[in-house]
C-alpha positions in Angstrom: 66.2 109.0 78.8 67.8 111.5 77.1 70.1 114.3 78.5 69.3 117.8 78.2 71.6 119.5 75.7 72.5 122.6 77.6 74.1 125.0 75.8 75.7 128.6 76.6 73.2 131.5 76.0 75.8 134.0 74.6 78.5 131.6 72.5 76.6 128.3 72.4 79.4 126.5 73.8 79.7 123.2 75.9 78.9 124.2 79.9 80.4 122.1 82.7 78.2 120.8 85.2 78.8 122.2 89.0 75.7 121.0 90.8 77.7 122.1 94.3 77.2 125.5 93.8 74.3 125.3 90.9 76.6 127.1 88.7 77.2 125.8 84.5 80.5 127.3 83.5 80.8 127.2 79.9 84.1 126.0 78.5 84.9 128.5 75.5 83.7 131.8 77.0 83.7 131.5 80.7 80.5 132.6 81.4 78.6 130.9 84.2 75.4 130.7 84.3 73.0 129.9 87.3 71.4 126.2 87.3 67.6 127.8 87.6 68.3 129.5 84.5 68.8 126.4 82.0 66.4 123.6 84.2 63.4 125.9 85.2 61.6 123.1 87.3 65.1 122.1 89.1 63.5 123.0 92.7 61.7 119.7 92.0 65.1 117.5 92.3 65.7 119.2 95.6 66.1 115.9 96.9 68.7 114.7 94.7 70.7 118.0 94.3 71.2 117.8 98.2 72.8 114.7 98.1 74.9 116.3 95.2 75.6 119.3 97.2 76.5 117.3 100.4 78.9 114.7 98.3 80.8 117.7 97.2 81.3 119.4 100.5 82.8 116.0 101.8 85.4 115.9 98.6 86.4 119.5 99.0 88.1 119.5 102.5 91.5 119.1 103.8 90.6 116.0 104.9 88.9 114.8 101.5 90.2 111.5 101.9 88.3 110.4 105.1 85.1 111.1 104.0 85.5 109.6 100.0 83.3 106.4 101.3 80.1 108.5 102.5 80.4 110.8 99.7 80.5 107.6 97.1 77.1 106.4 99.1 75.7 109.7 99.0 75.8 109.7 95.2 74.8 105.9 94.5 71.6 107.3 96.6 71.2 110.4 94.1 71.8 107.8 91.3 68.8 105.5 92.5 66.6 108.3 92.7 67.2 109.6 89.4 67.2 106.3 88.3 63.1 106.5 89.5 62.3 109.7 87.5 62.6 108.8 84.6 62.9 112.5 83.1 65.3 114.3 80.7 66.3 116.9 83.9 66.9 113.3 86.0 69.0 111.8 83.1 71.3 115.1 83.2 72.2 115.2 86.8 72.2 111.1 86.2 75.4 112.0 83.9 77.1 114.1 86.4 76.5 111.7 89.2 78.2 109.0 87.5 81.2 111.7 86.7 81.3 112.0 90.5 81.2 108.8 91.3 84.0 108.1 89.0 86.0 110.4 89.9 85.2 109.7 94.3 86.5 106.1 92.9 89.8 107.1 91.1 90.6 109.1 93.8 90.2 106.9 96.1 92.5 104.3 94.0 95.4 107.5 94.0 95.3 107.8 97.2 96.1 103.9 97.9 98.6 103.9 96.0 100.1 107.1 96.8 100.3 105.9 100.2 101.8 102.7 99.1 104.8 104.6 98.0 105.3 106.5 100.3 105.6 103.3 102.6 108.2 102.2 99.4 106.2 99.7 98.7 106.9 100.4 95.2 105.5 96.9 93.5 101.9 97.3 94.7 102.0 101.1 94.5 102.8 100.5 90.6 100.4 98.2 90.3 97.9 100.7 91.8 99.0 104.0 89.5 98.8 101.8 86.3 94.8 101.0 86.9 94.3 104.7 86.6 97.3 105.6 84.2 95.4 109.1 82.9 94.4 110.7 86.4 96.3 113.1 87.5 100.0 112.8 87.5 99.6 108.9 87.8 102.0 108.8 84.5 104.9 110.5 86.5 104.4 107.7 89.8 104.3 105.0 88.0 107.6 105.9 86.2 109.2 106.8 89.8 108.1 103.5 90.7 109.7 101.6 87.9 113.1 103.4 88.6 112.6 102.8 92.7 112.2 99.2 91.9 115.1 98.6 89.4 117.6 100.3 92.2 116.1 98.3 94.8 116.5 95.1 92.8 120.2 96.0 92.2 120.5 96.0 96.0 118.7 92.7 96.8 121.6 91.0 94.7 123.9 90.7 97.4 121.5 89.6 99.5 119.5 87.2 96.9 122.7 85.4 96.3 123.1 84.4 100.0 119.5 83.8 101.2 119.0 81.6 97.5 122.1 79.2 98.8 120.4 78.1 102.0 117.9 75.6 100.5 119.9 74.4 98.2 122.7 73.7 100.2 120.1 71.9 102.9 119.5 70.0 99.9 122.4 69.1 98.3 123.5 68.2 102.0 120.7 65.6 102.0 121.6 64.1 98.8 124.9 63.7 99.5 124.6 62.4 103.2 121.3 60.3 103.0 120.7 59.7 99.7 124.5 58.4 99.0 124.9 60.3 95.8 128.4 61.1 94.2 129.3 65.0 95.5 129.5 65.5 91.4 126.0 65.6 91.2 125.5 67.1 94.4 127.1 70.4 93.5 125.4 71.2 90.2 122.3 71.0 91.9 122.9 73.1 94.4 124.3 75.4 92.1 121.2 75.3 89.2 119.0 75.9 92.3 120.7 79.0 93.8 120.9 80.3 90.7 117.1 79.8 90.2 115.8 80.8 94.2 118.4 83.7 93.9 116.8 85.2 90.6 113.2 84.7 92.5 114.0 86.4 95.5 115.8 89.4 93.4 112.4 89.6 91.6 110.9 90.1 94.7 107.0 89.4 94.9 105.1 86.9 96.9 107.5 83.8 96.1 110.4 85.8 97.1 108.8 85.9 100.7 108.1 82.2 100.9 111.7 81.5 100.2 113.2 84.0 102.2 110.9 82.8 105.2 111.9 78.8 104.6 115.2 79.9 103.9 115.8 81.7 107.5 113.8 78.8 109.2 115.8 76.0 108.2 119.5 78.5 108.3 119.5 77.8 112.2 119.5 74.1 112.2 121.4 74.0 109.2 124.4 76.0 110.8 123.6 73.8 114.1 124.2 70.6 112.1 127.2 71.8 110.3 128.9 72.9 113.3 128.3 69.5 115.3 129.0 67.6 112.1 131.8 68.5 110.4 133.5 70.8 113.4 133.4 68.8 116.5 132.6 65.7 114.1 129.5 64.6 116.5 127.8 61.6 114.6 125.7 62.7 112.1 122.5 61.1 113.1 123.0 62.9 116.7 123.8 66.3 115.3 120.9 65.8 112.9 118.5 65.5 115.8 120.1 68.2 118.1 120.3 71.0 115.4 116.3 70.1 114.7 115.3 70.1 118.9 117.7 73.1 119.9 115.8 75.8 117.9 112.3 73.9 118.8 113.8 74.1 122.5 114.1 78.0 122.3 111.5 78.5 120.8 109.3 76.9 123.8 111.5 78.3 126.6 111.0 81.6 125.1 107.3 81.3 124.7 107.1 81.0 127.8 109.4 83.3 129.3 107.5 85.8 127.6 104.6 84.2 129.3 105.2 84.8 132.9 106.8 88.4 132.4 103.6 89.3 130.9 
């Protein structure tokens, strides 16, 4: 198939498709002319150029957004039915369709991402702007989002540090008090692997959740334990099992509190 070469009657310059309105506007004089004028037999796509007509009148609103999905279908049917002509008027409105249905699918992408920032959730929004880097101001969001998440990492150091301490010092604890190594060995560890969970969690990310989640699981018994241990100096073994039942046991009573007031 081979697109017709439609060419401005006055300058000879490149028109732009509008099959919406059925107007070719060309882009060095501004002239537009009507559709019927350059494809004489285009009554014959009728079928196609309501589709096209349709898609368009969904992606012009103020609510655009909502209706990007049926507008995208719309235009995948146009597609298959000029994909069945097999003509040279077919393969031109087969060029703008796939223009459309480009630009229905960036747009949609934008929009994802836009409203990922504006929930500050600047990683995935970045991730989003960068897979369309040249549509529309995409360029400018995706340096917003750089700077948002450099000052939000300079924030999570304070609390990186703390929250990266809590698994190493359950296991530096364990060493030390099951495994009967010498407290000189003990404390590098913990301190290689605060250092190491504390940088993870100031990258943020998936693995920064994980550790933050362990780390807030195991901070109750661990405080528990610590108390009993080496406060009221409770036998170790016993404190051991108490700080592990006592958040287990509040977590059932709870349950089912919330149970009978429902």
């Amino acid at each position: 198939m081979t697109p017709l070469s439609l060419k401005c009657k006055i300058c000879g310059g490149k028109l732009v498709n509008d099959y919406s309105d059925f107007l070719c506007t060309c882009e060095n004089c501004g002239n537009k002319w009507a559709m019927s004028d350059l494809i004489p037999n285009i009554g014959e796509y009728s079928h196609i150029t309501d589709k096209l007509r349709r898609a368009a009148e969904m992606t012009a609103g103020s609510d655009a957004s909502v209706h990007l999905g049926e507008a995208q279908m719309l235009l995948g049917s146009a597609k298959s039915d000029c994909l069945k002509m097999q003509d040279t008027t077919s393969a031109e409105l087969l060029k703008f369709i796939n223009e459309e249905i480009e630009e229905i699918s960036n747009l949609k992408q934008y929009n994802s991402a836009k409203a990922l920032y504006e929930k500050k959730d600047f990683r995935r929004a970045l991730s989003g702007f960068e897979k369309i880097k040249d549509y529309r101001d995409s360029e400018d969001y995706i340096d917003k989002c750089g700077e948002m998440i450099k000052a939000s990492r300079k924030s999570r150091i304070p609390f990186a540090v703390m929250v990266g301490m809590i698994i190493p010092a359950i296991l530096a604890l364990f060493l030390f008090e099951k495994a009967g190594l010498h407290i000189a060995f003990c404390i590098p560890v913990f301190v290689l692997l605060s250092g190491g969970l504390g940088f993870l969690i100031y990258r943020g990310g998936t693995p920064a959740v994980i550790i933050e989640i362990l780390s807030f699981v195991l901070l109750v018994p661990l405080l528990i334990f610590a108390l009993l241990a080496y406060v009221f100096h409770l036998g170790k073994k016993l404190s051991l099992i108490i700080s592990i039942a006592a958040p287990i046991l509040l977590i059932v009573v709870f349950i089912i509190m919330s149970e009978r007031k429902n």
